[in-house]
N, C-alpha and C positions, 0 to 999 in steps of 0.2 A: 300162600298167595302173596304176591308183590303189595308192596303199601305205598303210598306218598309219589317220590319223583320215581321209584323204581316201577311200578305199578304205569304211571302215564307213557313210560318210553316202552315198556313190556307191550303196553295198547294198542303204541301207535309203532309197533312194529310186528303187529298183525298176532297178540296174543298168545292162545293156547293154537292157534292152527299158522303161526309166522315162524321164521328160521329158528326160535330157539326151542318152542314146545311148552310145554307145562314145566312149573319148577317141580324139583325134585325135593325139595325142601324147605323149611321157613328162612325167612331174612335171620340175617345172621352180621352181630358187630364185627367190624376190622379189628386187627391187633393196633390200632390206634387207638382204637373207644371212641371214634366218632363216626367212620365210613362204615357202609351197609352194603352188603354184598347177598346174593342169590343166583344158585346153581339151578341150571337147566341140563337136560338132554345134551346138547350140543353146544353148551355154553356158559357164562355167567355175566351177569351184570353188576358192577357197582356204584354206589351212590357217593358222592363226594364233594361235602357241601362246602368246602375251603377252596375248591377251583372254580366257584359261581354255586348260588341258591338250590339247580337244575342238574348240575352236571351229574352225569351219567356216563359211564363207561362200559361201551358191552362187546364182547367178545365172543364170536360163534366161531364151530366150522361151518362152511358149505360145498359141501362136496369135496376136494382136494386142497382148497384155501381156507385161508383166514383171515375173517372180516372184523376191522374193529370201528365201531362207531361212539362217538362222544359228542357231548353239548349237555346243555348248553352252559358257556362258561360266563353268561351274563352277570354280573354289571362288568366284566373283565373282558378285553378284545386283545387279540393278537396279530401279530404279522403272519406267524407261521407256528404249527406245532411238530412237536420231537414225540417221536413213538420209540419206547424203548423195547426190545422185545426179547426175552429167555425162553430158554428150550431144558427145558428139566431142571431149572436151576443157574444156568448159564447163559453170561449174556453172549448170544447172538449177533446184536447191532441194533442201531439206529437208522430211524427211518425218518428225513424229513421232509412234512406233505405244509405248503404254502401254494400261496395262492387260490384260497378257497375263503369262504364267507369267518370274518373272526372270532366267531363263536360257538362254533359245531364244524364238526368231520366227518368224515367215510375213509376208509381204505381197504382195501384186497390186498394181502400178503399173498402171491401166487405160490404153486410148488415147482417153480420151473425157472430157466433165467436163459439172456443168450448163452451161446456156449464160450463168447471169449467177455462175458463178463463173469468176473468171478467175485463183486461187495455187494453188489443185491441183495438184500437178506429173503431169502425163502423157507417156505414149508417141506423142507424134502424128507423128512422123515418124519416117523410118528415119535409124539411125545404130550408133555405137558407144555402150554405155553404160555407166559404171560406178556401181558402187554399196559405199561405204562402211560400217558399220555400227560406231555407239559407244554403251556401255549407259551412262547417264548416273542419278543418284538423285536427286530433287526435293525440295526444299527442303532443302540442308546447308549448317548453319551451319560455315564456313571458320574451324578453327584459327586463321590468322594472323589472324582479322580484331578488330582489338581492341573492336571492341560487340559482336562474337559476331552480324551482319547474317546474316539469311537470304539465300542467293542460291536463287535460284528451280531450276538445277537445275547440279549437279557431276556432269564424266566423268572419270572418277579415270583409265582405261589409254589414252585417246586410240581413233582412230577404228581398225579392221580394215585391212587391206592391202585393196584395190578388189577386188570381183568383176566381170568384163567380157560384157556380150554384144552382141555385134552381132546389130538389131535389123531387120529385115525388115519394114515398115508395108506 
């Protein structure tokens, strides 16, 4: 059974009867010794208290897609964040979702794309996937930088510990 912040997002995302199901297993330490992760049915969740007190990171299938949700990254706010996302190992690409509230997200990775575009990162095959999540601020001018240069976008705490799901196409 989920504990602490894993347990309140597992809640309030509809439980043992919501997209991910019952876990399969107990909470289980990261290869860092501090983030907390747990498998589900269709999914895993993990806990990552260096990107906010809250943050959670979960990752399911539903149905042909893959949905990752995170928050909350409170007392830290962002302009926009970068979803990094692997497929058995490899990365895939970068996805990024701005213009949404600075401290939580949703997204759908579809399995589909138009036909004349081809950097959309999708679900088109079965695998394993993970997905990353770093809240990054757009346009900061860098202290050390002595013109005071605009870089287009800084991620001050690095990216989440991965959420995983094994995908079913």
């Amino acid at each position: 059974m989920p504990t602490g912040e894993l347990l309140n997002r597992w809640l309030v995302q509809g439980g043992a009867t919501g997209p991910l199901g019952c876990p399969t297993g107990p909470e289980t330490i990261a290869s860092n010794g501090r983030d907390r992760h747990i498998n589900f049915p269709h999914g895993q969740m993990v806990y990552t208290p260096e990107q906010g007190k809250k943050m959670v990171v979960t990752v399911y299938q539903s149905g042909e897609e893959l949905v990752v949700d995170w928050g909350d990254t409170t007392p830290f706010h962002y302009d926009k964040f970068l979803l990094r996302i692997d497929r058995d190992g490899t990365n895939i690409g970068q996805i990024d979702v701005d213009g949404g509230p600075p401290s939580v997200g949703h997204f759908v990775v579809h399995n589909s794309r138009p036909e004349d575009d081809k950097t959309t990162v999708i679900v088109d095959s079965a695998g394993t996937y993970s997905v990353s999540v770093e809240g990054c601020d757009i346009g900061v001018a860098l202290p050390a930088s002595p013109d005071a240069t605009l870089y287009p976008c800084r991620c001050k705490k690095g990216r989440s510990c991965a959420g995983v799901c094994c995908v079913l196409v």
